[in-house]
C-alpha positions in Angstrom: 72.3 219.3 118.2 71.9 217.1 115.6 69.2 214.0 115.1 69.8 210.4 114.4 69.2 209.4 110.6 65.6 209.1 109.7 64.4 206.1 107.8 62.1 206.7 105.3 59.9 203.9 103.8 58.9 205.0 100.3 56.4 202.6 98.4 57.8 202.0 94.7 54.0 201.1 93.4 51.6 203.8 92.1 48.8 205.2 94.7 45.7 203.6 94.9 42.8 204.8 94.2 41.1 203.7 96.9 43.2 206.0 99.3 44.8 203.1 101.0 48.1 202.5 101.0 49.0 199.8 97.9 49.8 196.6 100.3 46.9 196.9 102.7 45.1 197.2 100.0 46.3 193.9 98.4 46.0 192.3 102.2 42.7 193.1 102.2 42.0 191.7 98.6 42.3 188.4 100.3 40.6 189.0 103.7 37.1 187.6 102.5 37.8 185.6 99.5 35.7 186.0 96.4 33.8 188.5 98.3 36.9 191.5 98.8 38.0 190.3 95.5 35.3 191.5 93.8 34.9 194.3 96.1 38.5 195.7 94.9 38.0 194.9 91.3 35.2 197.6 91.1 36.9 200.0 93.3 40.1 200.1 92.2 40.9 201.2 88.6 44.4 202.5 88.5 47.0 200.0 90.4 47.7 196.9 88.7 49.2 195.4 91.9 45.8 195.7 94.3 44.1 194.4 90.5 46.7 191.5 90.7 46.2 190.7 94.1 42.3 191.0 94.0 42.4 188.9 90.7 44.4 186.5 92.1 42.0 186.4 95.2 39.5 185.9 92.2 40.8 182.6 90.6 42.2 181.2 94.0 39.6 180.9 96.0 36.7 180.5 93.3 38.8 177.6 92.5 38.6 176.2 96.0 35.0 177.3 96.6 34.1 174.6 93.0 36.2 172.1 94.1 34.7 172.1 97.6 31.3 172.2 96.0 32.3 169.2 93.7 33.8 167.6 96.9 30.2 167.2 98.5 28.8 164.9 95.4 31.2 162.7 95.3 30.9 159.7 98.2 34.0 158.9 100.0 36.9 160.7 98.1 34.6 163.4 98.5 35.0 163.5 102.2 38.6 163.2 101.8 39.0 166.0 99.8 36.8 168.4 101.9 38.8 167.7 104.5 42.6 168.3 102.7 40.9 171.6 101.1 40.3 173.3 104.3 44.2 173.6 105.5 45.2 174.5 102.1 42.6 177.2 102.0 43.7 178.8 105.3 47.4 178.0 104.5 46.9 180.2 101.1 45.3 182.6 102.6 47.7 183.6 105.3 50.3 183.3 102.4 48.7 185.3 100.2 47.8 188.1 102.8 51.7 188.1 104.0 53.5 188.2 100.6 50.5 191.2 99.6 51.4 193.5 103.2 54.9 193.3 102.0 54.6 194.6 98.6 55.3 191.1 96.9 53.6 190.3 93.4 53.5 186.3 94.9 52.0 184.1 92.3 50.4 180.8 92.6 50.5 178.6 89.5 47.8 179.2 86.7 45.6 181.8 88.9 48.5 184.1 89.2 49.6 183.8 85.7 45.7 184.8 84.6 46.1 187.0 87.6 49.0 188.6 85.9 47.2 188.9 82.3 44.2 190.7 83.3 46.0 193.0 85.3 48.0 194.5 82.5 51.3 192.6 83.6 53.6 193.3 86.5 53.4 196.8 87.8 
């Protein structure tokens, strides 16, 4: 009696060194923002895609984080600001979470081309 045909899913990227699986660990380079950014940066050493992705985490949402802090001193256009940063925050972050779970090197302009660069270029 024979079986149906198994499907394998093989990853393409190197391990991690962080034991997890190469997209969760780029999913969870974005989870907390600067914070799991950081946190990946001084755990992982070896795979230049979670670097990317926690780079990328990095620039993105340090970026946001200024501009909101900027946002606060500024009187009306301030306000406005604050309140248009908020939806493109959570809008990048689900993005950025997705296209990392499914293996995708998804840059956004400027912070994934740094992203890129200090990761030793695409994997």
């Amino acid at each position: 009696m024979s079986e149906g045909p198994v499907e394998t899913q093989e990853s393409s990227q190197e391990a991690s060194s962080t034991g997890l699986d190469p997209n969760l660990a780029g999913l969870l380079c974005y989870l907390l923002g600067l914070i799991t950014g950081i946190v990946f940066l001084i755990i992982e050493k070896e795979n230049r895609f979670v670097r990317f992705h926690a780079y990328q985490s990095l620039a993105v949402f340090g970026a946001l984080f200024v501009l909101s802090l900027i946002a606060r001193f500024i009187p009306v256009v301030g306000t406005l600001i604050s309140i248009l940063l908020a939806p493109v925050g959570l809008i990048l972050w689900i993005l950025l979470m997705v296209k990392a779970y499914q293996g995708e090197r998804y840059k956004i302009p400027l912070a994934g081309d740094w992203a890129e660069e200090q990761s030793g270029g695409p994997a």
